[in-house]
C-alpha positions as CSV (number, residue, x, y, z in Angstrom):
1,X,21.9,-51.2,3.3
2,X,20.0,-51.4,6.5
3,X,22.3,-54.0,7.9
4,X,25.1,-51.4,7.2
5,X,23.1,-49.0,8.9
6,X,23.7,-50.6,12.1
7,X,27.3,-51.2,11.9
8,X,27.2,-47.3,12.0
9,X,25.1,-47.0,14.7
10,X,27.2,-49.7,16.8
11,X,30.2,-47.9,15.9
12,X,28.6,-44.1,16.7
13,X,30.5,-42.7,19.9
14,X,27.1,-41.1,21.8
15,X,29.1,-39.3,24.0
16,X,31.0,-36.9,21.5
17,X,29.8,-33.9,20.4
18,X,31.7,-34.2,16.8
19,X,30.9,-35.2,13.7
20,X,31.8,-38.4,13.1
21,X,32.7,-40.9,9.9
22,X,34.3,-37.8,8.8
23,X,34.8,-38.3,4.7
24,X,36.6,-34.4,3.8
25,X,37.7,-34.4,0.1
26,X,38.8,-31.2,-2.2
27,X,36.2,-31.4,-5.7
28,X,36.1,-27.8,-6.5
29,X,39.2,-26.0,-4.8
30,X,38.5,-22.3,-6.9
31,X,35.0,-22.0,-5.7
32,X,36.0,-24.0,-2.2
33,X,33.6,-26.8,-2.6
34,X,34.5,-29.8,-1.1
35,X,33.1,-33.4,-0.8
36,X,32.4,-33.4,3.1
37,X,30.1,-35.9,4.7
38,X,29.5,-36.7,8.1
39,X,27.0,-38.2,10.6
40,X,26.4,-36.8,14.2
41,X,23.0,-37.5,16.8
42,X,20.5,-36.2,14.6
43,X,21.4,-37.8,10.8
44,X,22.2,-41.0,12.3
45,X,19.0,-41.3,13.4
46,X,17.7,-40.1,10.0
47,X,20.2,-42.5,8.3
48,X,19.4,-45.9,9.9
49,X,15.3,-44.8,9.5
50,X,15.8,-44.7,6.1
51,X,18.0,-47.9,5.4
52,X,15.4,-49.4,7.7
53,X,12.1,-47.7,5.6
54,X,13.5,-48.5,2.6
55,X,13.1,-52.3,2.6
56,X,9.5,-52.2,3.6
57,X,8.7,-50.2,0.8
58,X,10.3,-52.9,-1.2
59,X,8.5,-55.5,0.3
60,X,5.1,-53.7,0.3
61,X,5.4,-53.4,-3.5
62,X,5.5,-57.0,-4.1
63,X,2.2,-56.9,-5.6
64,X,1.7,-54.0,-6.8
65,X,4.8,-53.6,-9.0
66,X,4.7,-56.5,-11.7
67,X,6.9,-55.1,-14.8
68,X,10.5,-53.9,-14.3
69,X,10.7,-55.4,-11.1
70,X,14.8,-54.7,-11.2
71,X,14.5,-51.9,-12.3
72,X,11.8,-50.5,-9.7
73,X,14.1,-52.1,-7.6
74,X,17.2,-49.9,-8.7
75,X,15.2,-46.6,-8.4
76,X,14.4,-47.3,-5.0
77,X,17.8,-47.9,-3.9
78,X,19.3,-45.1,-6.0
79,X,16.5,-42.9,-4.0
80,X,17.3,-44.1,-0.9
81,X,21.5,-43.7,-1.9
82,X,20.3,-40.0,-2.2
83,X,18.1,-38.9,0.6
84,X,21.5,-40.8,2.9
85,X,23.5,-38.2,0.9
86,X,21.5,-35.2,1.8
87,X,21.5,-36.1,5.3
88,X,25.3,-36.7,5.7
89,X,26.4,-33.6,3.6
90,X,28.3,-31.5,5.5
91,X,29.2,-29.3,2.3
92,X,26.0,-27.4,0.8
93,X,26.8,-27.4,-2.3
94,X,26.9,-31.6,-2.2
95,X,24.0,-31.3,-0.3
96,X,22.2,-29.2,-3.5
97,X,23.7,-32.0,-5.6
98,X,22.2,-35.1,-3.4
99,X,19.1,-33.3,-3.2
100,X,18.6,-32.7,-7.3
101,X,19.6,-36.9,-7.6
102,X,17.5,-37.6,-5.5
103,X,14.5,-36.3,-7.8
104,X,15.8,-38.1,-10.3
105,X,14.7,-41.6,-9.6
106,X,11.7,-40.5,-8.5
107,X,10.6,-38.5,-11.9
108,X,11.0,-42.3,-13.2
109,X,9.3,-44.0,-10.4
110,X,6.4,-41.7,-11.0
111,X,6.3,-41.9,-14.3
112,X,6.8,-45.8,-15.2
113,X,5.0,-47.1,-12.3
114,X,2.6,-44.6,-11.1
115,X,-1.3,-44.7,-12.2
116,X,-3.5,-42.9,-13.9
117,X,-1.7,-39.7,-16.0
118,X,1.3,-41.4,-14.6
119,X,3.5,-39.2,-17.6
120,X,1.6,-35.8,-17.4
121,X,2.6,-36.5,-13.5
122,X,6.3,-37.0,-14.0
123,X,7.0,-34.5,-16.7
124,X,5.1,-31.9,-14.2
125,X,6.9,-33.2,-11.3
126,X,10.0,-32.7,-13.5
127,X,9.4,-29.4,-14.7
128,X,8.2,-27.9,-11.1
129,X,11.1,-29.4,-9.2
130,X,13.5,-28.6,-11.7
131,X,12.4,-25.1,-11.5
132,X,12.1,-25.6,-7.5
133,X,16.0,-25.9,-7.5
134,X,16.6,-23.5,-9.8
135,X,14.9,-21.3,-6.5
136,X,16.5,-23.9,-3.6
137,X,19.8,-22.5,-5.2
138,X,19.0,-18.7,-4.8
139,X,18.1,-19.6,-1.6
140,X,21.3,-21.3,-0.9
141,X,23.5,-18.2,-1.7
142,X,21.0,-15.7,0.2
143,X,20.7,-17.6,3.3
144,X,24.7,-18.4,3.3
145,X,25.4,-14.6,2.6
146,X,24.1,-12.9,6.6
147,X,25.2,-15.3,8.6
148,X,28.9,-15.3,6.8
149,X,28.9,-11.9,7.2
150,X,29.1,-12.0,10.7
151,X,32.7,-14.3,10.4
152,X,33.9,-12.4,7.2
153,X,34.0,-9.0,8.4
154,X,36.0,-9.9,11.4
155,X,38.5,-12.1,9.6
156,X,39.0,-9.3,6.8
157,X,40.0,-6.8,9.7
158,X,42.3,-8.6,10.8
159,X,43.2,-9.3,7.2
160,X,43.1,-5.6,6.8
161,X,46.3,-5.1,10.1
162,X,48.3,-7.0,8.2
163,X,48.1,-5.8,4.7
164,X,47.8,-1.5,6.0
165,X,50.7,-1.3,8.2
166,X,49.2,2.7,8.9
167,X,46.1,0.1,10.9
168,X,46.4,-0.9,14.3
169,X,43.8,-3.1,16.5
170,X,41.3,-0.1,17.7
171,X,41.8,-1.6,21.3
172,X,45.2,0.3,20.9
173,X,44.6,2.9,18.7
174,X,40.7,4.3,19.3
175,X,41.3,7.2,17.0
176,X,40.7,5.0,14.0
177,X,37.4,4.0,15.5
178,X,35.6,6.4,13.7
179,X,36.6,5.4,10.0
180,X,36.8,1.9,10.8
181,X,33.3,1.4,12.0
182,X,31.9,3.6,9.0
183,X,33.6,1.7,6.7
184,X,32.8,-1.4,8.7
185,X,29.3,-0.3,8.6
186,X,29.3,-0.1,4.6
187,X,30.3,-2.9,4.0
188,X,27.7,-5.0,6.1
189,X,25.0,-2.6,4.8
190,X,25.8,-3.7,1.1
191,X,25.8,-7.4,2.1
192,X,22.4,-7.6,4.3
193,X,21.0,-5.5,1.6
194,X,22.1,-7.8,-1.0
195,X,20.7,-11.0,1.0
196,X,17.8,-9.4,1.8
197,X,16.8,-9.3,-1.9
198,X,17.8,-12.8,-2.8
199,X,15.6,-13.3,0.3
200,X,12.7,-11.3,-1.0
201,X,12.4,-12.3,-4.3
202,X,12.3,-16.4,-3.5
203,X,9.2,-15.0,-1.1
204,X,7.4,-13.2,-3.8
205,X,8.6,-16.2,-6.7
206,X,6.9,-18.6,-4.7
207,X,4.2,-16.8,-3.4
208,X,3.4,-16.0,-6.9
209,X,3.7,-19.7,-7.9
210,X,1.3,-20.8,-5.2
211,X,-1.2,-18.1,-6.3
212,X,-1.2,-19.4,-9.9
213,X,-2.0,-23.1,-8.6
214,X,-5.3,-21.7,-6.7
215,X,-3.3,-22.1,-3.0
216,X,-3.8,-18.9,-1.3
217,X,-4.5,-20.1,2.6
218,X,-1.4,-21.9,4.2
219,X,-1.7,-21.9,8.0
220,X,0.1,-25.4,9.1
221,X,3.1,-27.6,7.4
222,X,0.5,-30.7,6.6
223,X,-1.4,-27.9,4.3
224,X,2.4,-26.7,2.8
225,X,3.0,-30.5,2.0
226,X,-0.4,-31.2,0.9
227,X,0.3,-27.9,-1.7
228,X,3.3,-30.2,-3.2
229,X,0.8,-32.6,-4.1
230,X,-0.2,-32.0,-7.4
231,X,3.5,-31.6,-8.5
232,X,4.8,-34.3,-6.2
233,X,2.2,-36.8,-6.3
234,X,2.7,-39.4,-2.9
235,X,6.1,-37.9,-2.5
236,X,5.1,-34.7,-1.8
237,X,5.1,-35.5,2.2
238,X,8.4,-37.2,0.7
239,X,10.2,-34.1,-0.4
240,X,8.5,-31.8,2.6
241,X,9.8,-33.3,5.3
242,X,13.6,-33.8,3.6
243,X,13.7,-30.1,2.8
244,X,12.9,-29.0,6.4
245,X,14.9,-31.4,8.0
246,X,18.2,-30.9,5.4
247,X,17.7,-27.0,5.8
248,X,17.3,-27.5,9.5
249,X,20.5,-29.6,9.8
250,X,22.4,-26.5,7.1
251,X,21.4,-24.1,9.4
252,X,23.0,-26.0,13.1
253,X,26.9,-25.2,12.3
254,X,25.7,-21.7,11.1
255,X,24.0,-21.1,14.7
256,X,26.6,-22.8,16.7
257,X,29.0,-20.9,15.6
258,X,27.4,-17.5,15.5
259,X,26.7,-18.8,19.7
260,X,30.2,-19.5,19.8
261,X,31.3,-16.2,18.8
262,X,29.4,-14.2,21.1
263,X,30.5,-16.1,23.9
């Protein structure tokens, strides 16, 4: 896998701004989910760490892991399969879907080759992560509701021309101004007040969850990782730094286009 990693970065054209290895596939047409992948500056650099991380983890288990050696083997690479997927998703609903298999073979790493309470460890890790996406999936359609918005509303105007004949472009007729913007300004109301609850509620949820555990005093990211802990065990850095980075690299085509519209 690491080998491959390098053919892609030999073949990556550093001088285009553009996603590139482009895979585009329909999967769920009625709810407009496709299977999109693609690599630019930023995952590549993410993809060929991994491929090259990967085999050093291998290699630095050679002692420690002396049962099920293939198939300790097979969970690795199925983990590392999945944490390439979340990086090159380009759709976020296959990104929700790389980043729930990706749990997967590590409930069983936990669990047949950890240490002590190695099966209390993996059903808990199970059962908060499970529960975790459950919330990540909220938090998908509340953070993908505001910024839509801002694309939506123009494109149903102008959907709006062409369907009501009686509606014209207010740059040539300014005497619908006054019912278009209140209308206009409805509709936005409902939606940010809608994603503004989603938003709210994962807030208090996980406040609330935190509270339960005993944390109470988060100041810095090392201490939000080091909360994961008891759920995640050694991956709890693991999972941290994979749900800032894959939320960080969501959030680039949102922002860039948002720029690109009010310029």
């Amino acid at each position: 896998m690491f080998a491959l990693t390098l053919v892609i970065w030999a073949s990556f054209d550093g001088h285009s701004a553009d996603f590139q290895m482009v895979e585009r596939h329909a999967w769920i047409p009625a709810f407009g989910i496709e299977y999109h992948i693609g690599i630019d500056g930023i995952s590549l650099l993410l993809v060929v760490l991994t491929g090259f991380l990967t085999p050093i983890a291998l290699l630095s288990s050679w002692e420690s892991v002396e049962r099920h050696v293939k198939a300790f083997s097979i969970f690795v690479l199925l983990l590392e399969a999945a944490m390439i997927g979340v990086f090159v998703s380009l759709d976020l609903f296959l990104f929700y879907v790389f980043w729930d298999a990706m749990l997967i073979p590590m409930y069983f790493l936990i669990g047949i080759w950890g240490y002590d309470q190695r099966i209390y460890a993996a059903v808990k890790f199970m059962l908060y992560t499970m529960a975790g996406s459950v919330l990540m999936l909220v938090a998908i359609l509340g953070t993908t509701i505001s910024p839509y918005l801002f694309f939506w509303q123009a494109a149903q105007e102008v959907e709006d021309i062409h369907a009501y004949r009686h509606r014209h472009s207010l740059t040539h007729a300014p005497e619908q101004a006054g019912p278009a913007l209140r209308r206009i300004e409805l509709d936005t109301l409902v939606g940010m007040a809608f994603s503004n609850l989603v938003a709210l509620a994962i807030v208090v949820t996980t406040a609330a969850t935190l509270h339960v555990s005993g944390i109470t005093d988060i100041q810095t990211s090392a201490q939000a990782a080091e909360a994961l802990r008891p759920i995640a065990g050694e991956f709890a850095f693991l999972v941290f730094a994979i749900g800032i980075i894959g939320t960080g690299l969501l959030a680039v085509p949102v922002l860039a286009g948002s720029a690109a519209y009010a310029l």
